[in-house]
C-alpha positions as CSV (number, residue, x, y, z in Angstrom):
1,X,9.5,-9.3,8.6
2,X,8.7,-5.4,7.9
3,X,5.1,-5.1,5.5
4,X,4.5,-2.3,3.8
5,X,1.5,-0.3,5.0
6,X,-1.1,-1.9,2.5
7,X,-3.9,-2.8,5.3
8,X,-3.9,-0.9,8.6
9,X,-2.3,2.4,9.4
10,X,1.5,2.5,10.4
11,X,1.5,2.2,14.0
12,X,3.8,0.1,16.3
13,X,0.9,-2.1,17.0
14,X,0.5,-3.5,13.4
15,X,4.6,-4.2,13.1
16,X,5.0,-7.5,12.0
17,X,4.9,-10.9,13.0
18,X,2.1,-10.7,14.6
19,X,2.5,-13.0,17.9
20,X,0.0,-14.3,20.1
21,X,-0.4,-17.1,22.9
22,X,-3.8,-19.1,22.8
23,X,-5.2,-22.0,23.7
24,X,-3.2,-24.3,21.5
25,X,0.1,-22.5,22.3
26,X,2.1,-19.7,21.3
27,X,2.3,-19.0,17.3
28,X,3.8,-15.9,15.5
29,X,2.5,-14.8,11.5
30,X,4.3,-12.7,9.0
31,X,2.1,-11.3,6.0
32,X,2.5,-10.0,2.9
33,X,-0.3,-9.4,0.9
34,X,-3.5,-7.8,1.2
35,X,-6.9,-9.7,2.1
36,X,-9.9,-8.4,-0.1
37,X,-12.4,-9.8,1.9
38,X,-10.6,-8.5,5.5
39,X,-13.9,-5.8,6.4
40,X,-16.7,-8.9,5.8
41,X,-14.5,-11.2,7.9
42,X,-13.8,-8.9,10.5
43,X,-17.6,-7.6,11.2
44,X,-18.1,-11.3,11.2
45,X,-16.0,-12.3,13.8
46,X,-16.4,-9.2,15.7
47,X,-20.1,-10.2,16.2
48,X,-19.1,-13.3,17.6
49,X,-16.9,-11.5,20.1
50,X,-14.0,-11.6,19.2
51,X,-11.3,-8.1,19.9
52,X,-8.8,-7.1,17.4
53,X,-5.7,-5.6,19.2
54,X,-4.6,-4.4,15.5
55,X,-6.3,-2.3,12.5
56,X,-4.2,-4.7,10.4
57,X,-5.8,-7.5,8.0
58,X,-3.5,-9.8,9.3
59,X,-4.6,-10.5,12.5
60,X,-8.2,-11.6,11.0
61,X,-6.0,-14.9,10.6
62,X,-5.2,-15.6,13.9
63,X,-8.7,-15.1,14.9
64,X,-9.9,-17.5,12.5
65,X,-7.2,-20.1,13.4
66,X,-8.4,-19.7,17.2
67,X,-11.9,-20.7,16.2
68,X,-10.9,-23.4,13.3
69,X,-12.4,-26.4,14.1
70,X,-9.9,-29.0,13.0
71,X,-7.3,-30.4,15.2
72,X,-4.0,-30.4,14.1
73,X,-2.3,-27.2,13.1
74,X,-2.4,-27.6,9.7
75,X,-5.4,-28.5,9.3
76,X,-6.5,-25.3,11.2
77,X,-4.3,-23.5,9.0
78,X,-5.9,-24.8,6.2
79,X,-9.3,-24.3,7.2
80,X,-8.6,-20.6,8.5
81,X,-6.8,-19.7,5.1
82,X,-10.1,-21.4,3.0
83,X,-12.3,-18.5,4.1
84,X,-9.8,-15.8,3.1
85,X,-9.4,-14.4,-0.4
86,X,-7.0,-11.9,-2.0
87,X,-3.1,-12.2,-2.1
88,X,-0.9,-13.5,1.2
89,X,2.3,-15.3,1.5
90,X,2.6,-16.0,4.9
91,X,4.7,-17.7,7.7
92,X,3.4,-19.0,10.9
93,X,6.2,-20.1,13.3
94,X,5.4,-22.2,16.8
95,X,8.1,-23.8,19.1
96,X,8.7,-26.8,16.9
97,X,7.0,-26.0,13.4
98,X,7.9,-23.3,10.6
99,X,4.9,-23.2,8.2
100,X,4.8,-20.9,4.7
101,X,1.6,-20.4,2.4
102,X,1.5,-18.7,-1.0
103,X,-2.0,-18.1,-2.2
104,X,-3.1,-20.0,-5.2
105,X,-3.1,-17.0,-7.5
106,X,0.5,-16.6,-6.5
107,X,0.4,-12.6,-6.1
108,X,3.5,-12.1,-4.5
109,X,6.7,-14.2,-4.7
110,X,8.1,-16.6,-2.3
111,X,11.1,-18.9,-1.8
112,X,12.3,-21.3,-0.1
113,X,16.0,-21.4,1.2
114,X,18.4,-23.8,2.8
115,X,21.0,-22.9,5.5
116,X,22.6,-25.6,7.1
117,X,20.4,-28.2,8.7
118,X,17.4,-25.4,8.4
119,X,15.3,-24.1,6.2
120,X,14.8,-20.4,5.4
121,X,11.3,-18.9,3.8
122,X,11.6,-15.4,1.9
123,X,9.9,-13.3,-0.4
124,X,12.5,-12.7,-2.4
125,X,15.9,-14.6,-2.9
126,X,18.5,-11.3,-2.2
127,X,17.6,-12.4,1.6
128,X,18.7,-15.6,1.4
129,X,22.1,-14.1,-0.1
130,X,22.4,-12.2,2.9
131,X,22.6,-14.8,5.5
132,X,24.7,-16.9,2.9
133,X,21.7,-19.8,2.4
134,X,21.2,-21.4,-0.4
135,X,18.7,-20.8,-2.8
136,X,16.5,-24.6,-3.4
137,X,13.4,-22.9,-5.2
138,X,10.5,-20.4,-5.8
139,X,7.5,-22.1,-3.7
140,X,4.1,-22.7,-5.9
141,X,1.4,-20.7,-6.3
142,X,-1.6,-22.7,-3.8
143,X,1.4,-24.4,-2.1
144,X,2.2,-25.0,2.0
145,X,5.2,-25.8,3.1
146,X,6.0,-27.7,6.6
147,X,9.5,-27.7,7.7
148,X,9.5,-29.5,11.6
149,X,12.2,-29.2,13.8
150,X,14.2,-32.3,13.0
151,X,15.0,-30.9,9.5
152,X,12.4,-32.9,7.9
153,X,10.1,-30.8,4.8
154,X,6.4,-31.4,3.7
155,X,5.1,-29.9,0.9
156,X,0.9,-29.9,0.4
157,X,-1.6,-28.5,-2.1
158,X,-4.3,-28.2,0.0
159,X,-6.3,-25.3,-1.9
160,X,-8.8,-25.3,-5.1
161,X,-6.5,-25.1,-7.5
162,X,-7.2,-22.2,-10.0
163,X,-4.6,-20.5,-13.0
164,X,-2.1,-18.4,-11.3
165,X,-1.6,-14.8,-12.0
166,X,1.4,-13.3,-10.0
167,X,2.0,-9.5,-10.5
168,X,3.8,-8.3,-13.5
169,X,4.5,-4.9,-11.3
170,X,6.7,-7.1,-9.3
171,X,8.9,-6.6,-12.0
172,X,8.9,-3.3,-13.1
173,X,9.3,-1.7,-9.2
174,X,8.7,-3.5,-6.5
175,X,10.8,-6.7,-6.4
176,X,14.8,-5.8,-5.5
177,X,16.6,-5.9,-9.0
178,X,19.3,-8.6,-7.5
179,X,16.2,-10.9,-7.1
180,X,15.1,-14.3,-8.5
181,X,11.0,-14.2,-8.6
182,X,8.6,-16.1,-11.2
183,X,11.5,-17.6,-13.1
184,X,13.5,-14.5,-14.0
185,X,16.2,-12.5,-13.0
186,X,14.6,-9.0,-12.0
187,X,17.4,-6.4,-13.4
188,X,18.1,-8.6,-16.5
189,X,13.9,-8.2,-17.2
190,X,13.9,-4.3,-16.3
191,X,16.9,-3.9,-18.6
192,X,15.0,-5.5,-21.0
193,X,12.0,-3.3,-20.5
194,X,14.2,-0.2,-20.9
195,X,15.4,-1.9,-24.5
196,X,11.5,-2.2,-25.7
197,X,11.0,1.2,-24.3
198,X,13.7,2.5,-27.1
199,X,12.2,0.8,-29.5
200,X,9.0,2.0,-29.1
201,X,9.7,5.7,-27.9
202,X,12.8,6.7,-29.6
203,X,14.0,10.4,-29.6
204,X,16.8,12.5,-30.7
205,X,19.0,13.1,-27.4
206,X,22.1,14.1,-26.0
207,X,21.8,12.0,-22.8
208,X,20.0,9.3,-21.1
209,X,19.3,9.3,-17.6
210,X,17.2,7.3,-14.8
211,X,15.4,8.3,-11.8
212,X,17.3,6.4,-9.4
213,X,17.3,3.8,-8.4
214,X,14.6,1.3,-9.7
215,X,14.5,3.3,-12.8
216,X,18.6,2.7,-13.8
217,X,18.6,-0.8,-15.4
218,X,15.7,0.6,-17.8
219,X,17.4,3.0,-18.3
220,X,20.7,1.1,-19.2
221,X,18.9,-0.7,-21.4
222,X,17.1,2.3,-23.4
223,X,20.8,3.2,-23.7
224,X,22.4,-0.1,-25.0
225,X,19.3,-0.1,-27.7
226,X,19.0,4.0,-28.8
227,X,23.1,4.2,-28.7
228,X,22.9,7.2,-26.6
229,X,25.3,7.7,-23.7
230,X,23.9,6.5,-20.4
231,X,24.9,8.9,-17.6
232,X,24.2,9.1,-13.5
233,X,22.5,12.9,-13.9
234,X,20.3,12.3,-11.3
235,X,22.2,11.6,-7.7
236,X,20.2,9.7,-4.9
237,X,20.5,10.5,-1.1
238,X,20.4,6.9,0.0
239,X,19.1,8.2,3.2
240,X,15.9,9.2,2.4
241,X,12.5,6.6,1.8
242,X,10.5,5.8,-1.0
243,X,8.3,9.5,-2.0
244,X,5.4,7.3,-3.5
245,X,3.6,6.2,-0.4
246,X,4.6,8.7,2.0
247,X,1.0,9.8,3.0
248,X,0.7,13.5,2.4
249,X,1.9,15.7,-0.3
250,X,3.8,17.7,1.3
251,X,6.0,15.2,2.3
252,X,6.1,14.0,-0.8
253,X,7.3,17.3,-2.4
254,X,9.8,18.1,0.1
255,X,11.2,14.3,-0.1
256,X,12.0,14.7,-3.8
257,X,13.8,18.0,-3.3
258,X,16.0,16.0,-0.3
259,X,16.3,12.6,-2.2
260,X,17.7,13.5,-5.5
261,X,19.9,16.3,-6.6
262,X,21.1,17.0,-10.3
263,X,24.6,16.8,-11.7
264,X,24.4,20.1,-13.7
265,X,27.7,19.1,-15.5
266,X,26.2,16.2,-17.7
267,X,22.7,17.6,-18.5
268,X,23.4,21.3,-19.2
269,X,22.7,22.2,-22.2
270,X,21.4,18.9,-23.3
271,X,18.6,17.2,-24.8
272,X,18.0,14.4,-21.7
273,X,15.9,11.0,-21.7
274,X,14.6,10.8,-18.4
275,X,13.7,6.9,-17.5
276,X,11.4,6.2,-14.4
277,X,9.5,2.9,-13.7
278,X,5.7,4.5,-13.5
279,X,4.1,7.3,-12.8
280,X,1.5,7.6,-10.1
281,X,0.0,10.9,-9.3
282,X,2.5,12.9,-11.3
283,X,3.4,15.7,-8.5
284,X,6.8,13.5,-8.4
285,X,7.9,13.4,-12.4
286,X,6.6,17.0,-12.6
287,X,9.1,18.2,-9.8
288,X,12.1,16.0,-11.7
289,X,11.8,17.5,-15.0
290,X,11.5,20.7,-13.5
291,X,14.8,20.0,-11.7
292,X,16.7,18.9,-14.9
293,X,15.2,21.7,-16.8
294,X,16.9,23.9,-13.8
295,X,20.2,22.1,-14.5
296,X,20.3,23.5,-17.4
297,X,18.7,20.9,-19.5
298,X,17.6,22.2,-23.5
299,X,15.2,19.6,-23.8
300,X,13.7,16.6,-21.3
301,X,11.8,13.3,-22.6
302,X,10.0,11.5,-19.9
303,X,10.3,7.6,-20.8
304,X,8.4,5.0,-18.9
305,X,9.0,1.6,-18.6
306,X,5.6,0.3,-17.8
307,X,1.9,1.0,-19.0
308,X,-0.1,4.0,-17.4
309,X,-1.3,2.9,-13.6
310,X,-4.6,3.9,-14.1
311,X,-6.1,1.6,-11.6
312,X,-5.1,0.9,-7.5
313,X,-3.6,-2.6,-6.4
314,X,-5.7,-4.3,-3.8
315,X,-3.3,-7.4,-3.7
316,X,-0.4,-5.8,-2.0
317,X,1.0,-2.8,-3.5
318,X,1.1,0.1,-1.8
319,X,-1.1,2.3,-4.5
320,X,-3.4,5.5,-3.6
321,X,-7.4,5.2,-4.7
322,X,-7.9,5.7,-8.2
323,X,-8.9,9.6,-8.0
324,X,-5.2,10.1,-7.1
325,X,-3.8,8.4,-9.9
326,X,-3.3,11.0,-12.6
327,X,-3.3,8.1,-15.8
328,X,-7.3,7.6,-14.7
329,X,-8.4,10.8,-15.5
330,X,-6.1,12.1,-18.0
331,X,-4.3,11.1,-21.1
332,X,-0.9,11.3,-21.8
333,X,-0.6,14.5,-23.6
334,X,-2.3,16.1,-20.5
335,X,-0.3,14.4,-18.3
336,X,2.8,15.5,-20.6
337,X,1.6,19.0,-19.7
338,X,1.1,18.9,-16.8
339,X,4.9,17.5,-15.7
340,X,5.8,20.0,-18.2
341,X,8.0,17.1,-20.3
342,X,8.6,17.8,-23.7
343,X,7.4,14.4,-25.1
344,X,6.2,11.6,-22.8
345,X,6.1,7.8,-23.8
346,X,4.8,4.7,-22.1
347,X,6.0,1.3,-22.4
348,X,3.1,-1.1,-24.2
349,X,1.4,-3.9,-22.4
350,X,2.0,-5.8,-24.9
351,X,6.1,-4.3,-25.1
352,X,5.7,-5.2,-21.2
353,X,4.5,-8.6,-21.9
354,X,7.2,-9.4,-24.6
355,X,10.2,-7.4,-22.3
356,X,9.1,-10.4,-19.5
357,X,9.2,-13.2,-21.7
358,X,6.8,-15.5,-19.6
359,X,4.5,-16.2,-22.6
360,X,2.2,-18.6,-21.1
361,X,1.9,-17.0,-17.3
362,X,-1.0,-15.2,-17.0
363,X,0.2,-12.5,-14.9
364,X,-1.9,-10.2,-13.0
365,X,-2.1,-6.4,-14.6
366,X,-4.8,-4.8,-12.8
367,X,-3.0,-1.9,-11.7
368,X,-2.9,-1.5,-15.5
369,X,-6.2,-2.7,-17.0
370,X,-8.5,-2.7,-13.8
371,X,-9.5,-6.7,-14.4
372,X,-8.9,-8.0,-10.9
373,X,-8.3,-11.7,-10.8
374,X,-9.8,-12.2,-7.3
375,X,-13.2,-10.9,-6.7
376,X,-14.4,-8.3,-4.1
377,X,-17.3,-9.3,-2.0
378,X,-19.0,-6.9,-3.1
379,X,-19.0,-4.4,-6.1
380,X,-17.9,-0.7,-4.6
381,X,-14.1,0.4,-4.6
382,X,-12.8,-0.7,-1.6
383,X,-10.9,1.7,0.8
384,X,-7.2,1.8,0.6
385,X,-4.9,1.5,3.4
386,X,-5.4,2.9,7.1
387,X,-1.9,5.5,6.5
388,X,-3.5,7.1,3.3
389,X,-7.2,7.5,4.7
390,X,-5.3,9.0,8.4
391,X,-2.8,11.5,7.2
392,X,-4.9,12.6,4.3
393,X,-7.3,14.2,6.4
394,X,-4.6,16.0,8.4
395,X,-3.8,18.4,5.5
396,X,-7.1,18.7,3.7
């Protein structure tokens, strides 16, 4: 299981699963997620002696499954995962058990798999095409699984139950488009969000093109609806990372200029629709419409096939704090200016809503809105991730 960086910095200690031997025997926990309450826990159990190997929140879990009380693992379990809040789908494996949690908000997506005589536990279903398993079903929000060595399943609801709110961002970047999560196809939903996106923000242009490649079924989709041509003018090096959460801007810059290059043919001297998923602190969108613009572009629209992310994801998205995030502290005629766009248009909530088609799912859209569905412990923005907070400093 590789995690993105959300808790911890990125180090070869926090790789994931986390394995240790204690007195019970040998266990080994996957993560993902993010734990709100990880600093409170961690003083706590620090006081009572215990030594965290990692800076990740993850291993907080082991620590308080070594000192549950209960007896049998998954009671332990149980007990260990009550005191925790925030978002986690997570996997403990022993010699003879396989064990997967989703939290009861249901934050991130997780799945449940069958391969053979075995079972197979996923965030997303495009894993479980890979090793050819078949797909049985999405496991529930507040829902443990048990799968034992002789093939035999359990399924227990062993949490308060309370109304599920799984990410809506999920869909609009962070899930894989050939994905199956909370009941929908992922690239059949962004497609759909590209179609709301022309019917909100039409324009008069030549061209439509995405910012490859979580933006292209949007972007196919703002075609389809505004009849204008969809075309590949932006080429990805496939080789290169996601820019958004490399830690310090000049990275950043330098890994837009190396991970997409213009096709000067198809945009030069044309009025271009430029589709991206979000924007985060702008540095990105500004150096792409400066790039088309350099192709030879007459005019560039920046489309966007979400709301503004005006707030940071404590629940498992990779997001700076909210001082970095251009939407919180400008509007969108100043952030128009400053990526030097000439028009910029934002997909609606409630277009975002209606693109997703989940009408009674209450879905989490703090990044958005800034109402988050779990509580912190205490009311002061917490600190993001251990990567950000490190490299930061390095080229202040």
């Amino acid at each position: 299981h590789v995690r993105y960086s959300t808790a911890g910095a990125s180090v070869e200690k926090n790789v994931q699963p986390i394995m240790v031997d204690y007195s019970r025997g040998s266990i080994a926990v996957a993560h993902n997620g993010n734990l709100v309450n990880a600093q409170l826990l961690k003083a706590e159990l620090e006081a009572y002696g215990s030594i965290f190997q990692t800076t990740m929140d993850t291993e907080i879990i082991i620590h308080l499954l070594a000192v549950a009380r209960q007896t049998s693992l998954v009671d332990r379990i149980v007990e260990a995962l009550k005191r925790i809040k925030g978002a986690y789908c997570l996997l403990f494996l022993t010699e003879s058990r396989m064990i997967a949690v989703r939290d009861p908000n249901g934050f991130r997506p997780l799945c449940l798999g069958k391969l053979g005589n075995g079972w197979v536990v996923a965030s997303e279903s495009c894993a479980l095409d890979l090793i050819e398993a078949e797909f049985v079903r999405e496991i529930e929000p507040g829902e443990m699984i048990v799968c034992n060595s002789d093939g035999g399943i359990e399924s227990l609801f062993p949490f308060k139950k309370v109304e599920p709110t799984p990410c809506i961002f999920e869909f609009v970047y962070f899930a894989r488009p050939d994905s199956y999560i909370f009941g929908k196809n992922v690239y059949m939903t962004r497609k759909e969000l590209g179609r709301q996106l022309a019917r909100e923000y039409h324009v008069d242009a030549d061209v439509v093109i995405a910012v490859p490649d979580s933006g292209v079924p949007a972007a196919m989709g703002y075609a389809e609806e505004s009849g204008i041509p969809f075309e590949l003018g932006l080429i990805r090096n496939h080789y290169v990372g996601r820019t958004f959460i490399e830690p310090a801007q000049a990275i950043r810059h330098f890994g837009v200029k190396i991970k997409l290059n213009p096709v000067r043919e198809l945009l030069e001297g044309k009025r271009v629709v430029v589709i991206d998923d979000s924007i985060v602190r702008g540095t990105t969108s500004r150096k792409i419409v400066k790039m088309v613009r350099h192709a030879g572009a007459k005019e560039v629209h920046m489309r966007i096939s979400s709301p503004p992310t005006s707030y940071p994801c404590y629940y498992g998205i990779d997001t700076p704090n909210r001082k970095e995030l251009i939407s919180s502290s400008h509007t969108i005629e100043e952030i128009c200016r400053y990526i030097t766009a000439d028009s910029l248009g934002y997909l609606s909530e409630d277009g975002l809503l209606k693109s997703v088609g989940l009408g009674n799912t209450n879905f989490c859209k703090a990044c958005f809105a800034g109402d988050y569905p779990v509580a912190f412990p205490k009311p002061v923005e917490l600190p993001q991730m251990g990567l950000f907070e490190e490299e930061q400093s390095k080229y202040e």
